[in-house]
C-alpha positions as CSV (number, residue, x, y, z in Angstrom):
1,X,-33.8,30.1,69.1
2,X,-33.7,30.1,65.0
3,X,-36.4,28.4,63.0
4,X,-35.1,27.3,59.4
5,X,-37.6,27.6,56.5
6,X,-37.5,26.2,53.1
7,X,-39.3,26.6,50.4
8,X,-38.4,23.9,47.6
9,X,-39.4,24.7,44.1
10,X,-39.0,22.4,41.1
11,X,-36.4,25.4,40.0
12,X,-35.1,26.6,43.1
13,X,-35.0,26.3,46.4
14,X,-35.2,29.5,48.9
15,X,-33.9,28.8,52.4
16,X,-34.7,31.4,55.0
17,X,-33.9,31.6,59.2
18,X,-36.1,33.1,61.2
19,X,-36.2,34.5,64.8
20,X,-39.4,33.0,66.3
21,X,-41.0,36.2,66.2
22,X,-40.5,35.7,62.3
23,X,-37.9,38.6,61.8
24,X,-36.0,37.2,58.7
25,X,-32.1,37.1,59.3
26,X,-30.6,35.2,57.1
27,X,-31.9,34.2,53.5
28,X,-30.1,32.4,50.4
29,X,-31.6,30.5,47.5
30,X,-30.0,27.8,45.0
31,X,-30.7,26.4,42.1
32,X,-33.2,22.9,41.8
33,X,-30.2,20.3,40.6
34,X,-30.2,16.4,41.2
35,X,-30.8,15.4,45.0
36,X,-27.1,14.2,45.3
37,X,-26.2,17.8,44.6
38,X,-28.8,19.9,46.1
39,X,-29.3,18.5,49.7
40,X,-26.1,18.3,51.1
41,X,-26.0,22.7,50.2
42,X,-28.9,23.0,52.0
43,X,-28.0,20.7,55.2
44,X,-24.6,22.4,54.9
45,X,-26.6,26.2,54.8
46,X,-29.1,25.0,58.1
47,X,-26.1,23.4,59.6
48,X,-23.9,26.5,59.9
49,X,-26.8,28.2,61.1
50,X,-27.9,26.0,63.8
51,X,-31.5,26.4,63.2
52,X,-33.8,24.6,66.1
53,X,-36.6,23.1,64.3
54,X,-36.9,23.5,60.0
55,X,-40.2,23.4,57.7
56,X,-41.0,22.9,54.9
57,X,-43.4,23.9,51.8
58,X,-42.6,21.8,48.8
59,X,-43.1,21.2,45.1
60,X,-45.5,17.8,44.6
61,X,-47.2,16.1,44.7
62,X,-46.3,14.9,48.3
63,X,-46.7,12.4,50.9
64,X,-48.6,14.2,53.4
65,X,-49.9,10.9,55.6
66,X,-48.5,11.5,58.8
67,X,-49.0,7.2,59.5
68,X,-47.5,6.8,55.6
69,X,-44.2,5.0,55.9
70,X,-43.2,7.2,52.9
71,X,-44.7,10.7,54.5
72,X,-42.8,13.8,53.7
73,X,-42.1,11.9,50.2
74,X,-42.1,14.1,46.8
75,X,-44.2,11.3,44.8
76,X,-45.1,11.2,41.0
77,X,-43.3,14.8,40.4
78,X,-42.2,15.2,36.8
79,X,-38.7,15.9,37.9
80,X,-37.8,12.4,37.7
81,X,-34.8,12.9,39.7
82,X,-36.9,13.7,42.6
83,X,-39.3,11.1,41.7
84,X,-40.4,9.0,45.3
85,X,-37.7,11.2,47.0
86,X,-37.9,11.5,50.9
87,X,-37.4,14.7,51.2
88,X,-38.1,14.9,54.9
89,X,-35.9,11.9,55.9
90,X,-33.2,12.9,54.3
91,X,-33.5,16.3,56.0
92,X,-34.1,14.9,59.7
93,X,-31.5,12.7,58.9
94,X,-28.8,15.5,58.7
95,X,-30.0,17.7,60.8
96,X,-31.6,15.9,64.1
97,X,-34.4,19.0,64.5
98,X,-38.5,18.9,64.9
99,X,-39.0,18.7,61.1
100,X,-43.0,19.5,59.6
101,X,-43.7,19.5,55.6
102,X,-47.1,21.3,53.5
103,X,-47.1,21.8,49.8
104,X,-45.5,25.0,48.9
105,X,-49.2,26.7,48.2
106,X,-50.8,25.5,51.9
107,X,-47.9,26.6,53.8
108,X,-48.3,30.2,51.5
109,X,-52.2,30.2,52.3
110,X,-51.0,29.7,56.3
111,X,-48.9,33.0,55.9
112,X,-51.1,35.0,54.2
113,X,-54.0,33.7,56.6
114,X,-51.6,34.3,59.5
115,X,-49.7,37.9,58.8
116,X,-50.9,38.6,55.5
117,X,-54.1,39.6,52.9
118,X,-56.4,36.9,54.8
119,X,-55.4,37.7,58.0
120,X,-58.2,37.1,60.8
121,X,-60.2,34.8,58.2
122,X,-60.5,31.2,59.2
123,X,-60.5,30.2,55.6
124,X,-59.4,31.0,52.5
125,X,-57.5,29.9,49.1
126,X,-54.1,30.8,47.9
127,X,-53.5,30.3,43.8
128,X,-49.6,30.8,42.5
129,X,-50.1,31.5,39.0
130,X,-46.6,31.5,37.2
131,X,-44.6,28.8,35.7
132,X,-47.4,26.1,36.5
133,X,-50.6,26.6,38.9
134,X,-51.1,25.8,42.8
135,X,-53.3,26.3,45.4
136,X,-53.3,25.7,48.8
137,X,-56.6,25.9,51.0
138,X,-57.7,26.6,54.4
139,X,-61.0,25.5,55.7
140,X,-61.7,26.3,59.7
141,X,-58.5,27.3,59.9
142,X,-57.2,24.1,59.2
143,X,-54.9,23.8,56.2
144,X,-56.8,20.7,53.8
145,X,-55.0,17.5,52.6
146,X,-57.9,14.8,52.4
147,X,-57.0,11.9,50.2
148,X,-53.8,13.8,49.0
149,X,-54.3,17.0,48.9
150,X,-55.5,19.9,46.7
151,X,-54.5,19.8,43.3
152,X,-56.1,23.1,41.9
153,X,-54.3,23.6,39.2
154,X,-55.5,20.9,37.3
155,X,-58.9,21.4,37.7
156,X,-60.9,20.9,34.0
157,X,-62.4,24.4,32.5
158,X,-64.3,25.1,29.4
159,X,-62.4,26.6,26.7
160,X,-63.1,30.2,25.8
161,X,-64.3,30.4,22.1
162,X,-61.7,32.4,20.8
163,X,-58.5,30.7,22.4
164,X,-56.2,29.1,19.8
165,X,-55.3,26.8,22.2
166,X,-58.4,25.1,23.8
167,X,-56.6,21.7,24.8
168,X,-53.9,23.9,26.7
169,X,-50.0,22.8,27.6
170,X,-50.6,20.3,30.1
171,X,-48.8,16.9,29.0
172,X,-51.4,14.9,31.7
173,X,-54.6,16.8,31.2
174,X,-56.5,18.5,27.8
175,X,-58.2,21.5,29.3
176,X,-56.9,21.7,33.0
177,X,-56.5,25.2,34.3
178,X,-52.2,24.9,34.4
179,X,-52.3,23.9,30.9
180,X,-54.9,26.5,30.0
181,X,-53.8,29.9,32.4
182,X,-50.4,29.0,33.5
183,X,-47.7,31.2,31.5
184,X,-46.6,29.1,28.9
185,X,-50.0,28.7,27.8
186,X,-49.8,32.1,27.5
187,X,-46.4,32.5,25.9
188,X,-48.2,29.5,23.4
189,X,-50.7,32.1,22.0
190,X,-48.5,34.9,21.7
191,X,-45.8,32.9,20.5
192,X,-43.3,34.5,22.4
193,X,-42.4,35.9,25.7
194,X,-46.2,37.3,27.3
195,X,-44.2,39.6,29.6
196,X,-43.6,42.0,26.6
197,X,-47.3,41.6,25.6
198,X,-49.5,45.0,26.2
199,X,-52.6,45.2,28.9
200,X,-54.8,45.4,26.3
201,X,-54.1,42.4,24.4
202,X,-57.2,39.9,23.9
203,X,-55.0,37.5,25.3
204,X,-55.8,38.6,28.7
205,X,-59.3,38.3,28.5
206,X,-59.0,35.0,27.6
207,X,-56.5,34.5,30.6
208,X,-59.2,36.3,32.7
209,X,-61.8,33.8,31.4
210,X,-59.9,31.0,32.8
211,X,-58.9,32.8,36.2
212,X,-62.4,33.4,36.8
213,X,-63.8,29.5,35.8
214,X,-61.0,28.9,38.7
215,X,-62.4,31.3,41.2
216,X,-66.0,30.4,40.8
217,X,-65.1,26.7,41.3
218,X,-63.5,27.6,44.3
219,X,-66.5,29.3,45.8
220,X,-68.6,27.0,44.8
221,X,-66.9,23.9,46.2
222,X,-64.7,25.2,49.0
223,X,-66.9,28.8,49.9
224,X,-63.7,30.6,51.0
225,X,-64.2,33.9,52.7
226,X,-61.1,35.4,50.3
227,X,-59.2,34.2,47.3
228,X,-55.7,35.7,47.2
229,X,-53.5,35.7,43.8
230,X,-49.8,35.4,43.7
231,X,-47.1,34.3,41.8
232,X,-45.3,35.8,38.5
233,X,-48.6,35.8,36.2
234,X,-50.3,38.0,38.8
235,X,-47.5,40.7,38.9
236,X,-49.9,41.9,36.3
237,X,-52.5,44.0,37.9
238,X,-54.3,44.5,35.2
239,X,-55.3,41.1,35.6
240,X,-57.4,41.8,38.5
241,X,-60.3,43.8,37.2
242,X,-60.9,41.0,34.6
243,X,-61.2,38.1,36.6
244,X,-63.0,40.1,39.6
245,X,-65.8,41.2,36.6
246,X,-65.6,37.6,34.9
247,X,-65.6,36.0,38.2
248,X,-69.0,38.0,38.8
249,X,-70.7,37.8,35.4
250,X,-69.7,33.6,35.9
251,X,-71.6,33.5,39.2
252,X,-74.5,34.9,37.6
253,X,-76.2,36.2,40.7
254,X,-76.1,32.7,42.6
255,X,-74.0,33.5,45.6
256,X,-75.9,36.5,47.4
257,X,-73.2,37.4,49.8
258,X,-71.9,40.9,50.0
259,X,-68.3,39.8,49.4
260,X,-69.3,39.0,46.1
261,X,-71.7,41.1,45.0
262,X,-70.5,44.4,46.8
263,X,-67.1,43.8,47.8
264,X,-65.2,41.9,45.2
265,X,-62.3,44.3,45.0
266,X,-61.6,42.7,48.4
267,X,-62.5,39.5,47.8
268,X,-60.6,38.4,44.6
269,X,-56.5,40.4,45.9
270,X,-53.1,39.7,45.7
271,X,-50.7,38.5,47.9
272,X,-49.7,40.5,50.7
273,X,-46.4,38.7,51.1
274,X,-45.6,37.6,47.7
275,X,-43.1,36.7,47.1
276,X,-41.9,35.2,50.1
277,X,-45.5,33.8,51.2
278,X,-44.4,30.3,50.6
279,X,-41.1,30.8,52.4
280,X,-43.1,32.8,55.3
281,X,-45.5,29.6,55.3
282,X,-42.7,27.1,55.7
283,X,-41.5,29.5,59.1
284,X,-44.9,29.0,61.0
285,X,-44.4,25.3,59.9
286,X,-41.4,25.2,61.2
287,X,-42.4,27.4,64.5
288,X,-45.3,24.8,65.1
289,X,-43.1,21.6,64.6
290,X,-40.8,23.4,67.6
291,X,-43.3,24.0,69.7
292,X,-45.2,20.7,69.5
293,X,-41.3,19.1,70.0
294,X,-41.3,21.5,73.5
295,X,-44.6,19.9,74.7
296,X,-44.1,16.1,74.1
């Protein structure tokens, strides 16, 4: 028995089979074109495999109402091509398997929470800091979707006094947290490419600043019991420190927990799995969506 497991990013899309004990066997990833182009390669790649049950963690925002006659729908996505796309009918349509969808960052929170840096927590948040912002969030071990479902990376923050940027990059929101910490904001202020940029630079503080805003929020709104980092941004370790202090000196002595005020080294971490959490996330969809098929 193979489960199939895509994650589908608004530049590429990974596709992964897994054994059900989640040994990976078989991996490939393509390029994010027009739908026309870019679902019949990955029906053809799940196809030749003869995968038993597929799932999904996508790009969004998505149609996560499992009574919506659109569910499993990418909605108002900037990628107009895959604007109202529905992107699990189209792949139950080719492939005639137990299909189950999550945003990319939920099903990366479920792998970390599962096999990974929050493993044996029963809530936590997962933020992808790279190319844009994401996070996905478990509450009672229950992954949250609500009215939608979360949209952290375009929470509003205060700007940080020195950043020559304080409207950020965002072309929907002055002052959201993607617009502000994601990396072209940070390529903005540099004026270049931030991956040549030193530790040291101020910049980093001010990305810090905006890291920790994030953080606190999170605790203050969602309590989890550990925030985990990923994505290309957070390749920096340097990084950590500063938000772990900022996240501290934010907080301001308000939440008297020992995570926080003794243990924030392991509260604030990176991803264990990175950079497969996502794709790991979209296996236990996958594996669920099988088993729930076996039961009916």
């Amino acid at each position: 028995m193979k489960i199939g497991a895509l994650e589908a990013g608004g530049t590429k899309m990974v596709m992964g089979v897994f054994q059900k004990d989640g040994t990976l066997i078989q991996q490939k990833t393509l390029p994010t074109q027009e739908p026309d182009i870019t679902l019949p390669r990955i029906l053809e790649f799940f196809q030749d495999q003869r995968v038993n049950a597929l799932g999904i963690g996508s790009f969004g925002p998505l149609d996560l109402n499992a009574d919506s006659p659109t569910y499993g729908s990418i909605t108002s996505t900037p990628k107009l091509a895959w604007r109202n796309y529905p992107l699990v009918q189209a792949l139950w349509a080719g492939l005639k398997i137990p299909c189950a969808i999550d945003t990319d960052v939920n099903a990366a929170v479920l792998a970390e929470a599962t096999l990974g840096a929050a493993r044996g927590l029963s809530s936590a948040v997962y933020v992808t800091v790279g190319t844009g912002i994401g996070g996905g969030v478990l509450v009672d071990g229950q992954l949250v979707h609500g009215l939608l479902h979360p949209e952290v990376g375009h929470i509003l923050l205060r700007p940080h006094l020195n950043d020559p940027i304080p409207k950020g990059v965002c072309p929907y929101h002055d002052g959201c947290l993607e617009g502000l910490a994601a990396g072209p904001a940070i390529g903005a202020r540099v004026q270049g490419d931030a991956r040549l940029v030193l530790d040291q630079d101020p910049v980093f503080d001010i990305e810090a600043y905006y890291l920790a805003q994030m953080c606190v929020n999170l605790i203050l709104i969602a309590s989890p019991q550990r925030i985990i980092l990923g994505g290309g941004v957070m390749e920096r370790k340097a990084l950590f420190p500063k938000v772990r202090k900022e996240t501290v000196r934010l907080l301001s002595g308000y939440i008297q927990h020992s995570s926080i005020l003794e243990g924030i080294e392991e509260y604030i971490v990176p991803a264990d799995l990175f950079p497969i959490s996502g794709l790991m996330g979209a296996y236990l969809l996958g594996r669920k969506a099988y088993e729930k098929e076996r039961r009916v």
